[in-house]
N, C-alpha and C positions, 0 to 999 in steps of 0.2 A: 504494500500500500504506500511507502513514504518513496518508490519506485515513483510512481503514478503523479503524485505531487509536485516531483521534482520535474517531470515533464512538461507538466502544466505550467508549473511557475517559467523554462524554458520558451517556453510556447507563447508566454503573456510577455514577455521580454522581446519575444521576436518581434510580437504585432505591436511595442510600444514602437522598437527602432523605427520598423517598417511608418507608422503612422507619426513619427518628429520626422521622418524625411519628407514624409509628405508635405506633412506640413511648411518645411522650410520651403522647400520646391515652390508653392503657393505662394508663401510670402514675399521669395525673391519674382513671383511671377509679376504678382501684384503692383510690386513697387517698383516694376521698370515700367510698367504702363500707368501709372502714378506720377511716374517722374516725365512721363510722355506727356500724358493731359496736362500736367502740370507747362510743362515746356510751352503747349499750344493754347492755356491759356483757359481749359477746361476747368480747373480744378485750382483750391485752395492750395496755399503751403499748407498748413495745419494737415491735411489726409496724407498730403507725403510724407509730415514727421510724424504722423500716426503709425504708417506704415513701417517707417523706416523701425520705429520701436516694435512692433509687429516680429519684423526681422529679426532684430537683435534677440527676443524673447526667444521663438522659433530655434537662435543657432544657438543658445544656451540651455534649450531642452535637446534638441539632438546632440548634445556635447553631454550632456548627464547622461542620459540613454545608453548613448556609445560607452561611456565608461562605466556601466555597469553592466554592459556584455560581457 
């Protein structure tokens, strides 16, 4: 049985890494089309340093994640 547990717990670690990549993925997608509207005049500063903070979050859980692979 503590076989079983340790898999699982395996398995929940996989799908956290797998989902802070995403995430990041996302957030750098975000914020280059952020920084795009922004350029053309669409969009506030404020949604870009939203984002950009978005980012920073995003690559500081994929960096916990990773290190506790």
């Amino acid at each position: 049985m503590e076989r079983e547990t340790i898999l699982e717990h395996e398995t929940t670690l996989e799908h956290a890494l797998d989902l802070a990549r995403s995430n990041h993925k996302e957030a750098l997608r975000l914020l280059a089309e952020a920084k795009t509207a922004f350029a053309a005049g669409e969009i506030v500063e404020d949604r870009v340093i939203q984002l950009e903070s978005l980012l920073e979050l995003a690559a500081e859980d994929l960096h916990r994640v990773t290190k506790e692979q």
